[in-house]
C-alpha positions, 0 to 999 in steps of 0.5 A: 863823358864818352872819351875821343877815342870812342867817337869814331865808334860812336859815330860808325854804330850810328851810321851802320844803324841809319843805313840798315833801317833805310834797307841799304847794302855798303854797295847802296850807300857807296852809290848813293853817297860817292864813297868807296865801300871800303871806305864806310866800311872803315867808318863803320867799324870806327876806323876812320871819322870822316870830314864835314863834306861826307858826313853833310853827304851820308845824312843827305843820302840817308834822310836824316840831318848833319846835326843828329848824324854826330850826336853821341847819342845812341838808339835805345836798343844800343843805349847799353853800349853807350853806358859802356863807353861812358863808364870807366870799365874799358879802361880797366880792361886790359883787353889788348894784352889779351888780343881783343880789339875794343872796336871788334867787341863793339862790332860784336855787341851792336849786332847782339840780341836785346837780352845781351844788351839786357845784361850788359847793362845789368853788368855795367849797373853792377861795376859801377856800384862796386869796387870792380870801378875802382880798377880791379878789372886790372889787379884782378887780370894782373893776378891771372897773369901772375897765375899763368906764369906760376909767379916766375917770369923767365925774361925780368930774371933775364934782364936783371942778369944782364944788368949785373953783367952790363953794370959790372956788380959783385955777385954777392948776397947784399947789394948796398944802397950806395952801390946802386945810387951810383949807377943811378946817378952816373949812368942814367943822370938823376938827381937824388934829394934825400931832404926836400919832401919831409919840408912839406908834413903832408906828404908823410906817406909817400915815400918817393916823387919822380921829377921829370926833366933834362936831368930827372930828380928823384926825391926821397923820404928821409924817413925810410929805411936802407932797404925802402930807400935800395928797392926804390932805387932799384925800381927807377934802374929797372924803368930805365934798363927795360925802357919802360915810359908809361909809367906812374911817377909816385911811390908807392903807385897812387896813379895806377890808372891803368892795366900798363901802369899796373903791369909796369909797376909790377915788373919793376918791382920784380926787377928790383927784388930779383936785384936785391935778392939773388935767385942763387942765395935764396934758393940755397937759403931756403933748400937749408931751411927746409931740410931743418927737422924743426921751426927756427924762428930765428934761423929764419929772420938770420936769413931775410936779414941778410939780404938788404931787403924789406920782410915783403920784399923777401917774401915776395922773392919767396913767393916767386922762387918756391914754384920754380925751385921747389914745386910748391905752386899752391900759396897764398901771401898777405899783408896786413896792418894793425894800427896800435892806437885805433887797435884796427886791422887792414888787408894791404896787400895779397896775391895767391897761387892755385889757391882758392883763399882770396882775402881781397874778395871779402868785404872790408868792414868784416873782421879777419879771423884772428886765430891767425898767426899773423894776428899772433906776430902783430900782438907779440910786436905790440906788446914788445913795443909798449914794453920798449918804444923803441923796439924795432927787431922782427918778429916770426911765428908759424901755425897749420892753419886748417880751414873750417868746413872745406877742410883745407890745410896751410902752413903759414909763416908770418913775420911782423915788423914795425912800420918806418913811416907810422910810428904807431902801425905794424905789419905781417907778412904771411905766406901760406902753403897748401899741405900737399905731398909736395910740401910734405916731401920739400919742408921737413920741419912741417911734422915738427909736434911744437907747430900749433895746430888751429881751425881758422876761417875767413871773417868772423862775420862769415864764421860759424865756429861756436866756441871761438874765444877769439871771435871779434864780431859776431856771425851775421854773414854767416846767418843770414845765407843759412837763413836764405838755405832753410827758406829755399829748402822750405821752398822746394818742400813745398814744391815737392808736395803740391807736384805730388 
């Protein structure tokens, strides 16, 4: 169904069709009908809709009856356009971010060519049996903002300054939960319930509702840990200090139907990591790490423990830091989460830098390629738990990752962790920096000779390695676009000889 704010387009395409089919100017119509040529000009541009008396006016003055006049349905020739509007892909687009008025474009697109209208509706086909529906339009264009901005945004550090200043906190690498749930409480008048949601088992995965009301509650599950229960509190203190109301009211965002509420969501969470990992502590952390002439695994779990921060949201920080601080603005970051039971692998989370490496892209029912360290951090963290149940502590590993066939070289931290709402599913985070001068001259560790060194790939099914132990599927991507390569060079053979 063709939402509201669509009709006026609607109506202005089919008002601008009639009149050009009749061979009338806007000055014809404006005599004809008794309306200013501004006027249907702001109708037909989808400005303005008009009342029932001028509309009953333009379909007497153009041969055609009020009924047909407002019907939503489009001529053939602009049947792509009415797609367009029907689907869900405009809403994913955050075209006013980027200055584009959606009325324009429409304007644009009315007066295009048969064949631009031809692929238009091939591109609308093509979204809408992909996940492109499915809001990647927005993550994909939140990840080009990030991009532009080398993942550090001057005015949320900005902002988080000031509400240390405004709010009197301690600069101090560890900012408590209490701390920062009195402000909440005292400052901005929630109400915080740490018990009401676990009644209710089927809302085990969320981990926050927001209430609104004359005093909002926030409900929080009891399940999380210290550093989860901060950052959610930090997330609300960032919507109230930055005056941010589109917004989604679940955590983690279950209702990010849109480019703001993705934005938003993300700034927040920036807000809420800048807060709790201090820009001054890391970036003098990690000016002490670096110069270490050899990996310390447990030097670097010493540091994110003592921040009072998730792996992620350390590595994030990191990942918005190292680009500012230390050059290096060639990386890529992922989450990825093994259910110990079903012995199954996901991709939560990524988000890259100048790097071509773009897991997201690679189709879900393929299998990562385990040669990864992060696939080593999680079997370590299994193993450690089957050993002991009870076992919660981190675990980190390193690996120069050197990618098969394009050659391209990584160095990969990654860190596993034990999940606090599942029992049963751990997690890695990996951040991957592309070997360059940069990262040569910056990490000092990186010609330490006890870093294994592997070939790795993307999937198994897009990987042609031959003597891989670790291979969980076999090659079938991989075949099948070199099968397609011989039938086209075969093809071109035989071009070549019958040109002859």
């Amino acid at each position: 169904m063709i939402k509201k704010k669509y009709i006026r387009l609607i109506f202005g395409l089919k008002l601008k069709q009639l009149r050009q089919d009749k061979k009338l100017s806007l000055s014809d119509l404006s005599d004809k009908s008794g309306l200013s040529i501004s006027y249907l000009n702001e109708i037909e541009s989808g400005k303005k809709y008009p009342k029932e008396d001028k509309i009953a006016s333009l379909a007497e003055t153009l041969g055609t009856s009020f009924d047909k006049l407002v019907s939503l349905k489009l001529a053939r020739n602009l049947a792509p356009i009415e797609e367009l509007l029907e689907s869900n892909i405009l809403e994913q687009l955050p075209l006013d971010h980027y200055g584009i008025d959606i009325n324009k474009l429409i304007f644009l697109m009315s007066n295009s060519s048969m064949q631009l209208s031809a692929l238009i509706a091939t591109f609308i086909e093509t979204a809408q049996s992909s996940e492109l529906s499915q809001n990647s339009f927005s993550r994909n264009a939140l990840r080009n903002f990030k991009e532009f901005n080398e993942n550090y945004f001057e005015d949320i550090e900005a902002a988080v300054d000031n509400f240390i200043k405004e709010n009197k906190i301690k600069h101090t690498r560890r900012i408590g939960y209490e701390q920062v749930k009195s402000i909440l409480e005292k400052k901005y008048f929630y109400e915080i319930n740490e018990s009401s949601m676990n009644d209710n088992p089927g809302l085990d995965e969320i981990r926050a509702v927001v209430l609104k009301g004359k005093k909002n509650k926030l409900l929080l599950n009891n399940k999380l840990s210290e550093a989860q229960r901060t950052f959610i509190i930090c997330k609300e203190l960032a919507y109230n200090f930055l005056g941010i109301k589109d917004r989604s009211l679940i955590y983690p965002g279950l209702k990010l139907n849109t480019f703001d509420h993705l934005l938003n969501y993300f700034k927040v969470s920036y807000f809420s990591t800048a807060l709790l990992v201090n820009s001054d502590f890391l970036v003098e952390d990690l000016e002490k790490f670096f110069k270490m002439p050899k990996w310390d695994e447990n030097k670097l779990l010493t540091i994110i423990n003592s921040y009072n921060s998730t792996t992620e949201m350390f590595f994030q920080r990191v990942a918005n830091l190292t680009p500012k601080y230390f050059g290096l603005n060639k990386f890529f970051f992922f989450r990825l989460n093994h259910d110990i039971d079903r012995k199954t692998y996901n991709l939560s989370s990524e988000l890259r830098l100048n790097s071509q490496r773009n897991f997201n892209e690679l189709h879900s029912d393929e299998h990562y390629c385990r040669r990864w360290v992060s696939f080593e951090t999680l079997q370590r963290m299994t193993s450690a738990i089957k050993r002991n149940k009870n076992f919660k502590e981190r675990t980190a590993g390193i690996l120069h990752s050197k990618f098969f066939g394009s050659g391209d070289e990584y160095l990969s931290i990654s860190v596993a962790q034990r999940e606090t709402l599942f029992k049963n599913y751990v997690s890695s985070l990996t951040i991957g920096f592309q070997i360059d001068d940069s990262l040569t001259n910056k990490i000092k560790f990186l010609s330490d000779s006890l870093i294994p060194i592997k070939i790795v790939n993307d999937t198994c099914e897009r990987c042609t390695i031959t003597d891989c132990k670790e291979r969980a599927a076999p090659p079938t991507r991989a075949l099948k676009i070199e099968h397609e390569k011989k039938l086209e060079a075969a093809l071109q053979e035989l071009k070549e000889k019958l040109t002859i």
